[in-house]
C-alpha positions in Angstrom: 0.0 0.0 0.0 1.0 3.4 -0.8 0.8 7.0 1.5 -1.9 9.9 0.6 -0.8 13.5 1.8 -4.6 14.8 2.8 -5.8 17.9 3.7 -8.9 18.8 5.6 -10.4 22.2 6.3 -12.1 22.0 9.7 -14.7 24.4 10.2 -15.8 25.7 13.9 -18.9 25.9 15.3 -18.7 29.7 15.7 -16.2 32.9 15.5 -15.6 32.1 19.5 -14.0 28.6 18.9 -10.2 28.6 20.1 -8.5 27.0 16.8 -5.5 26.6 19.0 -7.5 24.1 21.5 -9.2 23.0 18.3 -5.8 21.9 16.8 -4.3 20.6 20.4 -7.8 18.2 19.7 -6.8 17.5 16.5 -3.4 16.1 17.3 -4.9 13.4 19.5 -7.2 12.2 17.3 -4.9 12.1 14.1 -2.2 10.0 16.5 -3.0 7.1 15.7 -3.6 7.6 12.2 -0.9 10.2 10.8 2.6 8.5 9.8 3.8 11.8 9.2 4.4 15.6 9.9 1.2 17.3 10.3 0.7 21.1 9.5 -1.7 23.4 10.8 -2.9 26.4 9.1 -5.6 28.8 9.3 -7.8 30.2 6.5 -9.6 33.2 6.8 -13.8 32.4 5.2 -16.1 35.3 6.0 -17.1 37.5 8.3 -14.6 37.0 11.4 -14.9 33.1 10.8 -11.7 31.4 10.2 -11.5 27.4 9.2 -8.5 25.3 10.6 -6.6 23.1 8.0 -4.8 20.4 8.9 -2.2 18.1 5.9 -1.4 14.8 7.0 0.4 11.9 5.4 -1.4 8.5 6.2 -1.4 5.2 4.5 -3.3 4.5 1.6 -6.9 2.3 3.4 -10.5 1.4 2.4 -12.6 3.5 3.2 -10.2 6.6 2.3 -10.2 9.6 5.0 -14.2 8.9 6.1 -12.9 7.0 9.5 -10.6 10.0 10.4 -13.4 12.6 8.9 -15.8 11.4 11.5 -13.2 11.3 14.5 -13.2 14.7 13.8 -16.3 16.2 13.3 -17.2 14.3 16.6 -15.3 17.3 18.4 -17.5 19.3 20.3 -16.4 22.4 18.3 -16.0 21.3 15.0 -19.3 21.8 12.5 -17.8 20.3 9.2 -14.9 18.8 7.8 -14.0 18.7 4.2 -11.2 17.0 2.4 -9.7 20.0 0.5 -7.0 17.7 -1.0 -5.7 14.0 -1.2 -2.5 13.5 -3.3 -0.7 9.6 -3.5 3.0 9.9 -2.8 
């Protein structure tokens, strides 16, 4: 099997989330899944509201990103999340 570079933009709930405790979050639940560096950036959408993404290298799986999508959005202060981009390396 081969590795995928993903990204996923992680929208909050509202313009009060804390992205930083939103990311400390994210860290735990991509342990177990990332097998290499992951990066953090934030994107500025609208009106004060700014999304969170997050690039990861995991392996190539069934069932893609959907298992670590869902870890996710189960976050208390996380309303979506979107893969942005997958790339085979």
């Amino acid at each position: 099997m081969g590795k995928v570079v993903v990204t996923l933009r992680v929208m909050p709930k509202s313009v009060k989330v804390d992205l930083d405790k939103v990311k400390e979050e994210l860290r735990k639940v991509l342990e177990g899944t990332a097998i290499g560096a992951m990066g953090f950036k934030k994107v500025p959408i609208a009106f004060g509201l700014t999304s969170l993404e997050v690039t990861f290298i995991m392996p190539e799986q069934e069932g893609g990103t959907e298992p670590v999508e869902k870890a996710i959005a189960g976050l208390d202060d996380v309303l979506s999340v979107v893969p942005v981009g997958l790339t085979l390396v």
